[in-house]
C-alpha positions as CSV (number, residue, x, y, z in Angstrom):
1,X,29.2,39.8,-39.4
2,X,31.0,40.3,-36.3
3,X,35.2,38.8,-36.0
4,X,35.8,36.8,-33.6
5,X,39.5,35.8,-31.8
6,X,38.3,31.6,-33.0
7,X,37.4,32.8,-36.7
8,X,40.3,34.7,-37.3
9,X,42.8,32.6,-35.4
10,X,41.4,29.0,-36.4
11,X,42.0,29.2,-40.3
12,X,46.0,29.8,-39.6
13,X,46.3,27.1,-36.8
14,X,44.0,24.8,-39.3
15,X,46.7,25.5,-42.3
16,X,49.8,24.6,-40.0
17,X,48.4,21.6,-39.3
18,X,48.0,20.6,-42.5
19,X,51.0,21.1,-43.2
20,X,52.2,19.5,-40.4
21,X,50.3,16.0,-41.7
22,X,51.7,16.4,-45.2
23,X,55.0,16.2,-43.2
24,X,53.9,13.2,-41.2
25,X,53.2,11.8,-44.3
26,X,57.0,12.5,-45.9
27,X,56.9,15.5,-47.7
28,X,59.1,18.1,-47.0
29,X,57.3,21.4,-45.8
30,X,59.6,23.4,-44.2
31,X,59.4,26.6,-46.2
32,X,56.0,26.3,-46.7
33,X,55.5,26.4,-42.9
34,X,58.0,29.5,-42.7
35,X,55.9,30.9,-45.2
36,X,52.4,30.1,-43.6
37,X,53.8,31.4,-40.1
38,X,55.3,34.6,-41.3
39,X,52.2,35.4,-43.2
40,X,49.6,34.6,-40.3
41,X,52.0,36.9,-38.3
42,X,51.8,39.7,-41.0
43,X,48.2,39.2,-41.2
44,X,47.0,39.0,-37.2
45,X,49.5,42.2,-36.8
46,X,47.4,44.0,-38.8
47,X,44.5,43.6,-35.9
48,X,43.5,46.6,-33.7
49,X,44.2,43.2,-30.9
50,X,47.1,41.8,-32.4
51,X,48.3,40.6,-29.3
52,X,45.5,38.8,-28.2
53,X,45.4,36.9,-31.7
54,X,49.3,36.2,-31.5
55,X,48.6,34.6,-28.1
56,X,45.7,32.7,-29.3
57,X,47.8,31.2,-32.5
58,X,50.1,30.2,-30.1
59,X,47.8,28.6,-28.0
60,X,45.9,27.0,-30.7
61,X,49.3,25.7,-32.0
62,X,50.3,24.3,-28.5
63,X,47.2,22.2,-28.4
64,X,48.2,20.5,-31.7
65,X,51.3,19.9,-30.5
66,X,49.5,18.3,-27.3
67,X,46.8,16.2,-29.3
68,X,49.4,15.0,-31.7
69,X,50.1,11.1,-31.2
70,X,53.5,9.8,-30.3
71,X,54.0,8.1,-33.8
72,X,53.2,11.2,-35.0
73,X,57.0,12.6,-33.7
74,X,57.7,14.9,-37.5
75,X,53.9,16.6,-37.0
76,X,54.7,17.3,-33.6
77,X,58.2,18.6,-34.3
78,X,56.4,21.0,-37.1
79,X,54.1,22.2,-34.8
80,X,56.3,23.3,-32.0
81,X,58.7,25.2,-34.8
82,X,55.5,26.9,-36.1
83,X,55.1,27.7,-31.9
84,X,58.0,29.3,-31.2
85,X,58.3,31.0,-34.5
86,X,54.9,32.6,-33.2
87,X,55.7,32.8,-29.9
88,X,58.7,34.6,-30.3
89,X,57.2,37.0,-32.2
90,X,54.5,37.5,-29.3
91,X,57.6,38.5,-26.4
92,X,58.0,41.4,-29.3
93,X,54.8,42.5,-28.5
94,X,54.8,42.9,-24.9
């Protein structure tokens, strides 16, 4: 079975937006989505094209953020946190 950029990125962005409803819905998540983010970093820096991946989770989170409802203002306030926290770690990489 071949990897691709969608079946390794998709799983993390998936997670962080679970979390992200479970916010919506009142629960408090926060170090849970530190902890998801940080580990999806560790794991897609580990790639031979961790770069690409990174950029892709960051992209995949931005779209969330962009589907997301505007009564849905805590799951898009996860989202973009889980965004930069990725993106920043992307600008490291270039």
């Amino acid at each position: 079975m071949k990897a691709t950029v969608v079946g390794l990125v998709t799983p993390h962005v998936l997670q962080v937006v679970d979390l992200a409803r479970q916010a919506e819905a009142g629960r408090n998540v926060d170090w849970h989505l530190r902890d998801a983010v940080t580990a999806t970093l560790e794991a897609l820096a580990q790639q031979y094209n961790a770069r690409e991946l990174l950029a892709a989770y960051v992209h995949g989170l931005q779209a969330a953020v962009r589907e997301t409802g505007p009564r849905q203002a805590a799951q898009a306030q996860l989202l973009e946190t889980a965004a930069a926290m990725a993106s920043r770690e992307l600008q490291k990489l270039a």
